[in-house]
C-alpha positions in Angstrom: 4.4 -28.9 -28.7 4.5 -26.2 -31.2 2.2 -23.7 -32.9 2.0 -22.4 -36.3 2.0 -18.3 -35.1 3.7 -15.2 -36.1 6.8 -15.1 -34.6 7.0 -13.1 -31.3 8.8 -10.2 -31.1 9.4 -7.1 -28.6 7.6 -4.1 -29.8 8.1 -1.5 -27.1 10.8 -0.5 -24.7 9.1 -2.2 -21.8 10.7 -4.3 -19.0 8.4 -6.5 -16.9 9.3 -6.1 -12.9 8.5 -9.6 -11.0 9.1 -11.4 -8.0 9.9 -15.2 -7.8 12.1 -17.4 -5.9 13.5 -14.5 -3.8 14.7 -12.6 -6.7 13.6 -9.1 -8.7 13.4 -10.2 -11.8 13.7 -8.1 -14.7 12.1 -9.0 -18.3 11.7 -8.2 -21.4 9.1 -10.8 -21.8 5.9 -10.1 -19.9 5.3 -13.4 -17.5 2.1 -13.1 -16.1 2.4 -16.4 -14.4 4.5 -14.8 -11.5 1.7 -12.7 -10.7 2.9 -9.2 -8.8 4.4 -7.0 -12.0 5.0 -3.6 -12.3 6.0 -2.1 -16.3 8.4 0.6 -16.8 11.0 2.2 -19.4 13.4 0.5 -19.9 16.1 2.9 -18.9 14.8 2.9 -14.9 15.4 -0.8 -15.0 17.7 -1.1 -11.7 19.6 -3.3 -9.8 17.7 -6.9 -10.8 18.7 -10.2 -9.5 17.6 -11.6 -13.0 17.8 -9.7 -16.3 15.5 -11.9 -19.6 16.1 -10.3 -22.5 14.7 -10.9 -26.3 17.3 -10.9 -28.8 19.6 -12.4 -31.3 21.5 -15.0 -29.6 25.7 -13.8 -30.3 27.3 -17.3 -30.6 27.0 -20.9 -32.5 24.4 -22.8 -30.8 25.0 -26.8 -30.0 23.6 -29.2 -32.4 20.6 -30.8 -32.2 19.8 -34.0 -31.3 17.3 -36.4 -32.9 14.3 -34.7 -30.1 15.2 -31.4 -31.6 17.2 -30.0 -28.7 20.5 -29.0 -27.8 22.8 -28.4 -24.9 26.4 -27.0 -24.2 27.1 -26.8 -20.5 30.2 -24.9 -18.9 30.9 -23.4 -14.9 29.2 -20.0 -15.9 27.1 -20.7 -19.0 24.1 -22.9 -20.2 23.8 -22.6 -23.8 20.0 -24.6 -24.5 18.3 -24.7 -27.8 14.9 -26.1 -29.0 13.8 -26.5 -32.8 10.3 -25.1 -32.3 10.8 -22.6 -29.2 13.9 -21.2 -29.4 17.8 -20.6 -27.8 18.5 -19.6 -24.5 22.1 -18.5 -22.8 21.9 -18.5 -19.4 24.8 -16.4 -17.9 25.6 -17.2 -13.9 22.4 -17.0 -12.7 21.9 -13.7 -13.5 20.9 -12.9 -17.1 19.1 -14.8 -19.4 19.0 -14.2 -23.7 16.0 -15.3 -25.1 16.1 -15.7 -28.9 12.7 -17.0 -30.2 12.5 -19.6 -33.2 10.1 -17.8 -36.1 6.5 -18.8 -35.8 6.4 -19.4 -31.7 3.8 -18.4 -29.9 4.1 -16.1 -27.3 2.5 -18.8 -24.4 5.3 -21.7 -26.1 8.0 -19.4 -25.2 6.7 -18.2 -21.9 6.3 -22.1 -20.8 10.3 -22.9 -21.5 11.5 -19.7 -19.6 9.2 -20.4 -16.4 10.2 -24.2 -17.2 13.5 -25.5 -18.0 15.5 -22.1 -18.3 14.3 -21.0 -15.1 15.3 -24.4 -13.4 18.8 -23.7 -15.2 19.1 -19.9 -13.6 18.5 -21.8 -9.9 20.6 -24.2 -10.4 23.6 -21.9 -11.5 22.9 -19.9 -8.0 23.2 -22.8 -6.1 19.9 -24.1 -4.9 19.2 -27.3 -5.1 15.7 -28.2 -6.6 12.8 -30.8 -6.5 9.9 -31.9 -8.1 6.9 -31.1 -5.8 5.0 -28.2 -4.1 5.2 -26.8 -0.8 2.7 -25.0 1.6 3.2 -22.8 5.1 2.3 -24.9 7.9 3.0 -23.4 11.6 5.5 -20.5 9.6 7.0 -23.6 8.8 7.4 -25.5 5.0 5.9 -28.1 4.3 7.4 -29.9 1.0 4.8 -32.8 -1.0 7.4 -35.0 -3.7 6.6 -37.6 -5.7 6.5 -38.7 -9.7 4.0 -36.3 -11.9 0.2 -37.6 -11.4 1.1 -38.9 -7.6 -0.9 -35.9 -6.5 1.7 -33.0 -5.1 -0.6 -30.2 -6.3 -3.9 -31.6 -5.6 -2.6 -32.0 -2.0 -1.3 -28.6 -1.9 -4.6 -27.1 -3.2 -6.5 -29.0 -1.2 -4.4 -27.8 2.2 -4.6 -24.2 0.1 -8.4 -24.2 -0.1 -8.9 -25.4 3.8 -6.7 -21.8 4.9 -3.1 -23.2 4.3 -0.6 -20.5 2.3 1.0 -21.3 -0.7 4.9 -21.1 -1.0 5.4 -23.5 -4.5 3.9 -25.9 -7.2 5.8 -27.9 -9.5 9.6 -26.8 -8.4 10.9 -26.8 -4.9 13.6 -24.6 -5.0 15.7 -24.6 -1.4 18.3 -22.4 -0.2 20.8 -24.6 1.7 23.5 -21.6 2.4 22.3 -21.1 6.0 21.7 -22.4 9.2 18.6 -25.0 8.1 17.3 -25.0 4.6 14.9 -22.4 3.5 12.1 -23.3 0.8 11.7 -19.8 -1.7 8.1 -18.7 -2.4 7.5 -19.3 -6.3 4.6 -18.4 -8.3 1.1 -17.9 -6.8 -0.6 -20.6 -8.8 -1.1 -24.6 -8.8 -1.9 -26.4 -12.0 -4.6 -28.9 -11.5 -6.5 -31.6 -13.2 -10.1 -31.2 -14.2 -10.9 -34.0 -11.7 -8.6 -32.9 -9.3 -10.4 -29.3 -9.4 -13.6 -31.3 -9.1 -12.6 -32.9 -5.9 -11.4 -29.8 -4.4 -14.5 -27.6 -4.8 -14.0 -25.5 -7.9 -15.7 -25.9 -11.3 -12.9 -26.8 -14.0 -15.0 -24.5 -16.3 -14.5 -21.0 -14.3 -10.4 -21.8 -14.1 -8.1 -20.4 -16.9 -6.3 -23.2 -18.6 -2.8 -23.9 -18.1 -1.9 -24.3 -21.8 -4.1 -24.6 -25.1 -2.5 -27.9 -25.3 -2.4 -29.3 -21.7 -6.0 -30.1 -19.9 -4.8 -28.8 -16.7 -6.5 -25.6 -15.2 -4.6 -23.0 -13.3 -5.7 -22.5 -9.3 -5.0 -18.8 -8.5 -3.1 -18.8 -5.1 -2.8 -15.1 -4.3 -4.8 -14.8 -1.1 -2.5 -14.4 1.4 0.4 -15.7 -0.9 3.5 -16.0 1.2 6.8 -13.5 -0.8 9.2 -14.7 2.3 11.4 -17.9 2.4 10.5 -20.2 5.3 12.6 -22.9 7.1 12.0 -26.6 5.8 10.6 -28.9 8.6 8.9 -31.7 6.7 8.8 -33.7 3.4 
């Protein structure tokens, strides 16, 4: 999944503020996925749980293997390279540099950090993670697992689209530090199939797609989007 573009590259001193998964997040790279953003100079940037920056990546990378990718793993570092996207360090769950491969687009790179990098900054702050979306049901979360195409986000939509609140599609991300485990609001979007739109009530044609290269159409799920953790009663 690559395309042939110029290569992206930051032009101006401005740092994205976002909000995701309980954390101010900090970046370089402008993620409009996780919705609520504020820009500003980058010399005001405060205090952030997460810090993405663009730049040249200061060490030997691992090797690829024969998909293109490769991985060096140690207690406080994630070292994570991909021939057509580009090389990540991931430092403690707290800073992430983003060095882009030439000729990336800028939505390629945007769907690794949200993707695999930002699954690698939860993990190295202890939460544990899984593959499904959640909803608010009762100021309680409700989680929906199962194998892609089994239907977690078309259930979650659904629920969404009948007055339920969103708190996640696609990553579950669960704090398990305190007294019962607490599910962390995510992104205020679901990615649905054409059909799955169709059944739903909304017309395929009026969403924004999810990738050039992916059928699925992106659900906006910012009406009373939910920006607080809430305790997990059900799966």
């Amino acid at each position: 999944m690559h395309h042939q573009a110029e290569a992206f590259t930051v032009t101006d001193n401005t740092v994205y503020t976002y909000f995701a998964y309980g954390l101010k997040i900090h970046s370089e790279l402008p993620l409009p996925e996780l919705g609520r953003s504020d820009s500003e100079d980058s010399g005001a940037a405060e205090n952030p749980d997460l810090n993405i920056r663009v730049g040249q990546v200061d060490r030997p990378m691992p090797p690829l293997d024969e998909t293109g990718a490769g991985i060096h793993i140690t207690a406080d570092e994630i070292c994570y390279t991909l021939e057509y996207i580009g090389s990540f360090v991931i430092r403690e769950g707290r800073e992430v540099l983003v060095e882009p491969s030439p000729h990336v687009s800028e939505e390629n790179l945007i769907l690794y950090v949200l993707g695999p990098v930002m699954g690698a900054v939860l993990h190295q702050r202890g939460l544990l993670l899984l593959h499904g979306s959640a909803i608010s049901f009762h100021g309680n979360a409700v989680a929906f697992l199962g194998n892609s195409g089994k239907g977690k986000s078309t259930t979650a939509a659904a629920l969404y689209a009948r007055g339920y609140r969103l708190l996640t599609d696609d990553v579950v991300a669960i704090d398990c530090t305190g007294a019962e485990p607490m599910v962390l609001p995510a992104m205020p979007r679901i990615k649905l199939r054409p059909e799955s739109a169709k059944a739903i009530g909304y017309d395929p044609e009026d969403m924004p797609a999810f990738h050039s290269e992916d059928a699925r159409r992106e659900c906006a799920a910012t009406d009373g989007y939910l920006s607080t953790p809430l305790p997990l009663r059900c799966i």
